[in-house]
Structure formats: structure tokens, C-alpha cells
N, C-alpha and C positions, 0 to 999 in steps of 0.2 A: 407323597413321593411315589413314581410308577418304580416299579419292579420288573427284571427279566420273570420269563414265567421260571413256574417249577421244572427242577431237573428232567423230568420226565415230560414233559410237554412235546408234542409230535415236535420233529425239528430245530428242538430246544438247541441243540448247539451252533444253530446259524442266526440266534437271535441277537437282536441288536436293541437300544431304547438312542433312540434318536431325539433331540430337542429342535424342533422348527415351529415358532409361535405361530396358534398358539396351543400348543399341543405338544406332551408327550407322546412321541408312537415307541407303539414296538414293530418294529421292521424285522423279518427274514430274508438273506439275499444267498443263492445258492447257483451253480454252476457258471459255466463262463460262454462267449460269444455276448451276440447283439442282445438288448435287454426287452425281458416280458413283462409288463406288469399284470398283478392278477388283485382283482377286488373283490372280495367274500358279499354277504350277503347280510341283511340285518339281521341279528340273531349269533351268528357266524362269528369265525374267527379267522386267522390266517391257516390255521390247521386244517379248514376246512378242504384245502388246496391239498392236502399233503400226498391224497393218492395217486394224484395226475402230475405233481411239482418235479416227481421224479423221471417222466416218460419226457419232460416237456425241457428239464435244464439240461440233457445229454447235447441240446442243439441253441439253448438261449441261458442267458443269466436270467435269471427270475426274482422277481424283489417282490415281495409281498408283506404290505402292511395291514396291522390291524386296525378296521376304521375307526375315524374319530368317538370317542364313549364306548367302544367295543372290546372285552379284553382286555389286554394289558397295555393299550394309550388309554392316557390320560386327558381329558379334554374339558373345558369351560362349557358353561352351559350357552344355549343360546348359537352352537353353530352346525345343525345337523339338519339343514335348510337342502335341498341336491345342489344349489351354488355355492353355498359356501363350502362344502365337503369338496368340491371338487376343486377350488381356487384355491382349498389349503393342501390337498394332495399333491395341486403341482408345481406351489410352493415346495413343500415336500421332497418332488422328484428334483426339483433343480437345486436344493441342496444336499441335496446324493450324486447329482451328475448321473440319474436315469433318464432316458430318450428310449421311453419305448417304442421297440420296433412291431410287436406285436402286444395285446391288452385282453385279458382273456375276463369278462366279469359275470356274475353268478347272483342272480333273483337283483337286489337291489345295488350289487355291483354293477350289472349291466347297464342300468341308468346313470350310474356315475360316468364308468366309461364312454358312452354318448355325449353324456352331459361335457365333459373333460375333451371331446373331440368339437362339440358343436362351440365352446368356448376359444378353442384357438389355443389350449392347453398343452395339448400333445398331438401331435401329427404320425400314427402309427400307419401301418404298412397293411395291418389286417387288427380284425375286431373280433371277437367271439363271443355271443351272448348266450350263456348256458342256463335256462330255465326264468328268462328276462322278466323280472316285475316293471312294467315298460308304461301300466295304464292305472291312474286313481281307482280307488273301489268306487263302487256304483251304487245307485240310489240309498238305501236309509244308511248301507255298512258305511257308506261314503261321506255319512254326516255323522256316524254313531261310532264309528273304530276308533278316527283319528281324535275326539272327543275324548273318549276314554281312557285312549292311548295320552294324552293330552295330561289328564287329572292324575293320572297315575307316574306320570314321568314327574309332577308337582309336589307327589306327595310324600311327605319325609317317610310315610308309615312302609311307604313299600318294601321295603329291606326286610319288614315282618312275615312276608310273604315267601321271602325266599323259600327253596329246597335244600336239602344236603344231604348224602349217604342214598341206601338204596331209595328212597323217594323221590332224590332228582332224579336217578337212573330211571325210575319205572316214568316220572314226567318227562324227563326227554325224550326217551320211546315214545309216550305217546303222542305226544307232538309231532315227533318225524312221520310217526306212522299216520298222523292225520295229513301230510302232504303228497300220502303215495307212497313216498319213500323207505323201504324195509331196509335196517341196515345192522350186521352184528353188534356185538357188545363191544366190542374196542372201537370201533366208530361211533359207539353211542356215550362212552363214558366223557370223552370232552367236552360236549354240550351239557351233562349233568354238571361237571364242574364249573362251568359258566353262568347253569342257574343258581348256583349258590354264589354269586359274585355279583353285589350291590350295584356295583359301579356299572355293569356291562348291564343290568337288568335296565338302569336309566338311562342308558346309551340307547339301547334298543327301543325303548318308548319314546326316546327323546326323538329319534330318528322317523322314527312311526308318525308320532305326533306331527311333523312339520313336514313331511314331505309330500309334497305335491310335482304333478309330471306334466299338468298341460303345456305350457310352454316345449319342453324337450319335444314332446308328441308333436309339435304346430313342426316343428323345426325337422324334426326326420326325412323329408323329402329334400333338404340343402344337405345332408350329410350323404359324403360322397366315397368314403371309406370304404373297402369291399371288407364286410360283414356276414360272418356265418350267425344264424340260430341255430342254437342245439335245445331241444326241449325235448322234455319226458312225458309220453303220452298220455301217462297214468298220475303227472301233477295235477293233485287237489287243492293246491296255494294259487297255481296260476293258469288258467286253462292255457292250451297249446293256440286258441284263437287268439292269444294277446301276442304272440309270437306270429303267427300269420299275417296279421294285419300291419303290424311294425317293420316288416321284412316286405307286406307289396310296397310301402308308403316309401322305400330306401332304393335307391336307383342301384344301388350295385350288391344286394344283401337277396344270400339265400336262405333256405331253413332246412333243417332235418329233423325228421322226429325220430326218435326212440322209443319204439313201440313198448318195451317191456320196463320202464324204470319212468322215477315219481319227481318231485322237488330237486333235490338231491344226486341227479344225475353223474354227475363226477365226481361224487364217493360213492354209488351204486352200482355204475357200472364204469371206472376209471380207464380204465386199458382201453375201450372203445372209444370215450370219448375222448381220449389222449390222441387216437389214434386218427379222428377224424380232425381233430385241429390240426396235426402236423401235417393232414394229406391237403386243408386248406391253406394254411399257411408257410408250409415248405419249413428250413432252416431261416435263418435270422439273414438279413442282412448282412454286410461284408464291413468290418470296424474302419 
């Protein structure tokens, strides 16, 4: 059985556990006007959004879920492929009565939302891809990660590996800080909570394991969406070239870099990036 998070969980009182097969989510839906949807990143939660969710719903309703095995949805093995996350999201949104007007997605979010645009899923108004994992890893990582990532999403034993208490604190740190990213200790304690949670550790590998982008990549020159990049000049997860290249290949997509912030851009530095998606994408639509 999925669970709302704990009482204290960023945003815990706009949580929701919604059933749309075949999937438990947990959904957060906050402010009012035309609707945003925002997609986290593997790894990630919906919380991730938390520092930007509030700059952004003064002008949109904002719905954000936690993705499939991520968190606190609940999900079958076997559907964390980039098409099928994204043909069960908009299952998802059309039993919510979501029509995003704006779609704001973060490292492997942003290939969702491409993915979810290029499919004829959502027809949004503007895109924002903040810190885009947009391109497969390359040569041996590229045969060796998803491999690994692979056995370990297989393995019952993984659960033994978790973290808890200040060990995951000090692992999430260094995780973050291995993608650039430096971020306090209250931004860092909900990722430690996450790695002591079985379920989101196999979501995350499972994700890993199966995901592949050539196709979305072939496709980026028919997506006709206008499209901001936000990347962090200082991500060590994704260089700011995977965002160059994805933004000449898109006919109406531009990019900005963030000279001083890592992975994690929109908890690192939230108020700016807040501030360039609303000066990109204006207010919402008129209902």
C-alpha cells in the first residue's frame, strides 16, 4: 500500500496519492490559473521543485508528481522505459483534468517532457528544461552504467545497502556535491531520507537501467515548442554541451547558462531561476 509522505515532508499538505493504473502516484497540486506541470529528475522527488513551486504558482496551478518507482508512487516493475513514463503521466494528467500550459522538467524530467511533447501527449505553450540529461552516456559508461544500474535494480540484496541517519546525510552530500551542486542542510536532508527508502532506490536503478534517448534525440528538430535551457555551468552530471547541442537541433529553443550553480540549479539558486522562466514564459494562459 503507497502512503502520503510523512507530516513533515516539503509541501506535505498539498499531497495527494492518486490511483491511475498502473500506478500509485503521489501528486502535489498547488495555486490556481492555467496549469504547470513539473517533472523531478531520477533520483529526485517532487520536493525537489519546492524552492521554485512557490515563485511559479502565484501565476499557474502547478501539479507535480512523483515519478513512477520514485518516492512515494508506487509502481510495477518493468515500466520506467522514457515511453512508457511518459504515456502513463498523460494517462495521469487526463485523469486529473491537467492541460498543461506550461511543463517545466529537471535532468531526466526534461526528457520526459520532450518525450510527452514529441508523443502528441501534451500540447504546452512553453517548455523549460533545467539542467537537461537529453543524451545516453558514451562509450564504455555507456555499456557499463546501464549494466550495472541493470543488476542492481534485479537484485533482492539491494535494500542491504541502504543508508539511514547521519550516513545518509553525509551520502547525500556527497552525491550532490559530486554534480557541482552545494546545497544546505535542509535541502540535503530529503534526499538522505530517500536513500533509506527501498522502494525509490529500485525506482531510481530501474529508471537508469532502461533508459535510452536516441530516438527523442532523432526527433528534436520536429519539436516545435518554444523551449528555454537553463543549465548550470558548474554541472558535473551533465555538461552544459548536452544542452547546446539539444537547443541548436530545436527550431524555436534557446539556452542560458548559469555561470555560478551545478546539477541542481533550481534548489541552488531558485529565485533566479524562477525568475527567468516567468520572464520566458509570461503568466499562464486565460481558462
Amino acid at each position: 500500500m503507497s502512503a502520503l509522505p510523512p507530516s513533515d515532508w516539503p509541501n506535505r499538505q498539498h499531497s495527494r496519492i492518486v490511483e491511475v493504473s498502473p500506478h500509485r502516484w503521489h501528486v502535489q497540486q498547488m495555486g490556481t490559473g492555467s496549469d504547470a506541470l513539473f517533472l523531478h529528475g531520477a533520483g529526485a522527488s517532487a520536493h525537489s521543485f519546492d524552492p521554485i513551486s512557490s515563485e511559479i504558482q502565484s501565476l499557474y496551478r502547478t501539479f507535480v508528481p512523483d515519478l513512477p518507482g520514485h518516492a512515494h508512487t508506487r509502481s510495477p516493475k518493468g515500466r520506467s522505459k522514457l515511453p512508457l513514463v511518459s504515456s502513463d503521466l498523460g494517462r495521469l494528467l487526463n485523469s486529473e483534468n491537467v492541460t498543461p500550459d506550461l511543463v517545466i522538467g529537471h535532468s531526466a524530467g526534461g526528457a520526459i517532457a520532450l518525450e510527452m511533447v514529441r508523443q502528441g501527449l501534451i500540447a504546452p505553450r512553453h517548455v523549460v528544461i533545467i539542467n537537461g540529461a537529453l543524451e545516453d552516456f558514451k562509450g564504455a559508461a555507456g555499456v557499463l552504467f546501464p549494466m550495472i544500474a541493470k543488476v542492481l535494480a534485479l537484485n533482492p540484496l539491494t535494500g542491504f545497502f541502504l543508508s539511514s541517519g547521519s550516513q545518509a546525510v553525509s551520502q547525500a552530500r556527497s552525491v550532490i556535491r559530486s554534480t557541482g551542486t552545494e546545497l544546505p542542510d535542509d535541502k540535503i536532508a530529503p534526499y538522505a531520507r530517500l536513500i533509506g527508502q527501498k522502494s525509490h532506490i529500485d525506482g531510481t536503478l530501474a529508471m537508469m537501467s532502461q533508459w535510452s534517448l536516441a530516438e527523442l534525440n532523432r526527433a528534436l528538430p520536429q519539436i516545435v515548442t518554444p523551449t528555454l535551457f537553463l543549465h548550470g555551468a558548474k554541472d558535473s552530471a551533465v555538461d552544459v554541451s548536452v544542452a547546446r547541442r539539444a537547443a541548436a537541433a530545436m527550431p524555436r529553443a534557446e539556452l542560458v547558462v548559469l555561470d555560478d550553480v551545478g546539477h541542481l540549479a533550481h534548489e541552488e539558486a531558485p529565485a533566479r531561476v524562477a525568475a527567468h522562466i516567468l520572464d520566458f514564459a509570461g503568466p499562464g494562459s486565460a481558462n
